[in-house]
N, C-alpha and C positions, 0 to 999 in steps of 0.2 A: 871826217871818216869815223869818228869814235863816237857820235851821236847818231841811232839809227832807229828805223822807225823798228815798231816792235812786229810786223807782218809775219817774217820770217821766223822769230822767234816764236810764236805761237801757235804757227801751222806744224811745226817741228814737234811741238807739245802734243799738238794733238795727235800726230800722229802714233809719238811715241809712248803717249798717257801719260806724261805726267803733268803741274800747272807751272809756272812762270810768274813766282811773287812781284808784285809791283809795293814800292815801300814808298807812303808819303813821307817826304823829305821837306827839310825847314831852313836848313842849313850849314854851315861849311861842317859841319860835326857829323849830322847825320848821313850826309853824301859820303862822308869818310869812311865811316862806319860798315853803310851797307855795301857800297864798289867794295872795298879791299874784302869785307868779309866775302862775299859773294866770288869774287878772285880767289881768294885763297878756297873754295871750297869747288871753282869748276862751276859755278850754278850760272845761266842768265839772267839779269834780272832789270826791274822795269823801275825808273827813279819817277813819283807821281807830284805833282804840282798842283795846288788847288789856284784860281785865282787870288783865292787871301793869300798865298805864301808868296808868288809872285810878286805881288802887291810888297808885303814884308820886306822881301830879299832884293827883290831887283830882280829886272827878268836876265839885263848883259853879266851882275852876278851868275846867278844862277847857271844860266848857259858855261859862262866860264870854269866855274868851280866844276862841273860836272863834265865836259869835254877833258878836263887836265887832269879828275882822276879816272877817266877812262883812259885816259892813255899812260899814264903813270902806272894803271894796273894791267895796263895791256889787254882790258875786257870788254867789247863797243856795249854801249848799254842806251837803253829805250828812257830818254826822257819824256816825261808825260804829260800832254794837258789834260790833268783829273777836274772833269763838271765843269768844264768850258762851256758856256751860252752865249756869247759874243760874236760876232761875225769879224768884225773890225781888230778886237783883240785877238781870237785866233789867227790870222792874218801876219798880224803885227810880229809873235810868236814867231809864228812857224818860218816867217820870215828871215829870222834871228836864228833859224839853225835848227828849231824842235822839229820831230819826223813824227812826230809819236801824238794822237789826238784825241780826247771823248770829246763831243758834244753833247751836249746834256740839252733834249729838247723832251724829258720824261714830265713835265710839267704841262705840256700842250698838248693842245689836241693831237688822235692821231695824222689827222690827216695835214697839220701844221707841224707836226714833229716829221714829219716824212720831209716835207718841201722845205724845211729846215736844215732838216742831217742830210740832204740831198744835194744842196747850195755848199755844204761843209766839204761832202765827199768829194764835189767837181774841185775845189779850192785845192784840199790837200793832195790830192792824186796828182795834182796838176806837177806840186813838188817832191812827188815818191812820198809822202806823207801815209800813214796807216791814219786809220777812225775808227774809235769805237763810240757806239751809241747804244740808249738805254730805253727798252719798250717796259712798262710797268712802273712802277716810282716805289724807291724804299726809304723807311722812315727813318727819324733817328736824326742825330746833329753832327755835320761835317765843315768844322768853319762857317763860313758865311751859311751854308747852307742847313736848313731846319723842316725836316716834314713831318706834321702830326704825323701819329699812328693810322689817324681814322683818314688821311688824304694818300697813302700807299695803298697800294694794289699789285698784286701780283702779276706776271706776264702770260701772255694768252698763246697758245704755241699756235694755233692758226691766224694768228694776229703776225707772231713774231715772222711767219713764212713766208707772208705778202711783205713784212720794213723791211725783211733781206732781203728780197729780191726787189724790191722799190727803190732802195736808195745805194745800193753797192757798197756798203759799207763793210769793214775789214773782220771787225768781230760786236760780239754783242754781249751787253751785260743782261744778263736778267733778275728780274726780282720773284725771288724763292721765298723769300719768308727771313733773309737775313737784314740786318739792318747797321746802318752807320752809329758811330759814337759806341758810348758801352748800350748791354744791353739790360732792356726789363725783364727778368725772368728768366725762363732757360728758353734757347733761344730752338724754332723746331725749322727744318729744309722743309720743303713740298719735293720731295723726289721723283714723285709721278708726275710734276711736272716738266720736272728738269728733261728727265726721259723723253717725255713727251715732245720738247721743243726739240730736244738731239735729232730725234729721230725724223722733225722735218725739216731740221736747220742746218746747213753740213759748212758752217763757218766755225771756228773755236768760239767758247761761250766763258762768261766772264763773271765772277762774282764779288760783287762789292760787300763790303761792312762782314769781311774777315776775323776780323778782331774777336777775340772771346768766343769763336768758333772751336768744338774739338777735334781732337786729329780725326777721330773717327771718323765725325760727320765731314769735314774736310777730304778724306780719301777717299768717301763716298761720293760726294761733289765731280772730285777728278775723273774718277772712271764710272761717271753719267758724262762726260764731255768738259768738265770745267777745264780752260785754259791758262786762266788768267785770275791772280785773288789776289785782290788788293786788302794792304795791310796801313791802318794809321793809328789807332787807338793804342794796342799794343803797346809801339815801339814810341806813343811819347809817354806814356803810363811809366814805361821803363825809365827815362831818360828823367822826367822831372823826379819821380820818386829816387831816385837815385841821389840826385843832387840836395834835394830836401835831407836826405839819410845824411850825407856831407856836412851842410849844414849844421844839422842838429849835434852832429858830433866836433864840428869846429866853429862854432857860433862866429869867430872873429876869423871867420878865412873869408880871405879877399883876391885871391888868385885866380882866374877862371880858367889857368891852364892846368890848376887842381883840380876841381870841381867839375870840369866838364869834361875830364878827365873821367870821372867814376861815371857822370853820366853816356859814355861812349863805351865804357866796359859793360853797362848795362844793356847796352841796346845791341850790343855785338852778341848776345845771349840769344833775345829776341828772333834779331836775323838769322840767326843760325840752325833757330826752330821751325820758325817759318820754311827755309830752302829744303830742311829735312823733311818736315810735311808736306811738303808740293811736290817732292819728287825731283828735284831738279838737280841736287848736289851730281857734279861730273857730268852737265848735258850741257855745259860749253865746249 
């Protein structure tokens, strides 16, 4: 009940403008973190999984920890599969309970990325399942995954018009000019094209590689149509630096329910910026 796909929650965005954070999560800390922050503030929000975290945590973890503080917080929340490319392993997943999908076929061709995220779409619809998928490719480092600069490209909004309507998929990410990991430089949107996909894509639209974005450019993102922004850099930025600060001040602490302690007060910071930027605080 307490695990649901994110559909609903993003059509309701878009309606109402504002976005719908998705937090990459690692473990039983950061799950804690963002559910209860996110509870106590009213906001919805989307828990993101890469296949390395899974990998890391365990996927019947994982499921588990995240079902028990949805319901302990009383706030159903969109677990994620963030840059899924597996057929088998999505499967296996969604299987296990997750509602919530990207496939990541931004690497192939277009016309192999269609018959791709198309093979995804019939699978998870099959189980009330949401999908989102990615036309364009953004650079930068997300766990496993690593794309030069010079191998990104932006999304083509008469491109993006034909994969929506080709593969029925839920929502769409596209590539504006922001990118994963930290960033080089100051980081610039293409807003003309954002606009431009809006105007002939009438699904919620999704922006990756959040992190070290400003509010500014972020409130301008939401009302061109952004639904969905995903957050990872950030909120482990927070968490390690935090604990490192621990450290350096108690060289011989050996408690991790100290220390991960400050790191979850750190990142309660994070989330809390985030939910205010998106717009979302009180639209549960």
């Amino acid at each position: 009940m307490y695990l649901i796909s994110n559909r609903e929650m993003l059509r309701k965005a878009q309606r109402e403008g504002y976005a719908v954070p998705a937090f990459n999560v690692h473990n039983l800390e950061t799950i804690q973190v963002v559910v209860e922050t996110a509870a106590r503030m009213s906001s919805p929000v989307i828990l993101a999984g890469t296949p390395g975290t899974f990998r890391y945590a365990g996927l019947e973890y994982i499921v588990s920890i995240c079902q028990q503080a949805a319901y302990l917080n009383q706030l159903p929340v969109a677990l994620h599969l963030d840059h899924h490319e597996v057929f088998s392993d999505i499967h296996q997943k969604v299987k296990a309970g997750i509602r919530s999908v990207m496939i990541d076929g931004s690497h192939l061709p277009f016309e192999s990325n269609i018959m791709t995220v198309t093979e995804v779409v019939r699978l998870c619809h099959s189980y009330d399942a949401s999908v989102e998928a990615e036309l364009g490719r953004l650079g930068g480092q997300e766990d496993d995954l690593s794309v030069d600069s010079k191998d990104s490209f932006f999304t083509d909004p008469q491109a993006a018009k034909i994969y929506v309507e080709r593969t029925g998929i839920d929502s769409l990410a596209v590539a504006i000019g922001s990118a994963h990991g930290l960033y080089q430089g100051e980081p610039h949107l293409d807003f003309d094209r954002l606009a431009a996909i809006r105007q002939l894509v009438d699904i919620p639209l999704v922006l990756h590689g959040a992190s070290g974005l400003s509010e500014a450019m972020v409130r301008k993102a939401i009302g061109l149509g952004i639904c969905k922004l995903n957050v990872a850099t950030d909120l482990k930025i927070a968490f390690a630096d935090a604990i490192k600060s621990y450290f350096a001040q108690y060289p011989t602490a050996n408690d991790p329910r100290h220390y991960m302690t400050q790191g979850k007060i750190a990142m309660e910071k994070v989330v809390e910026e985030k939910i205010l930027m998106c717009g979302s605080a009180g639209k549960f």
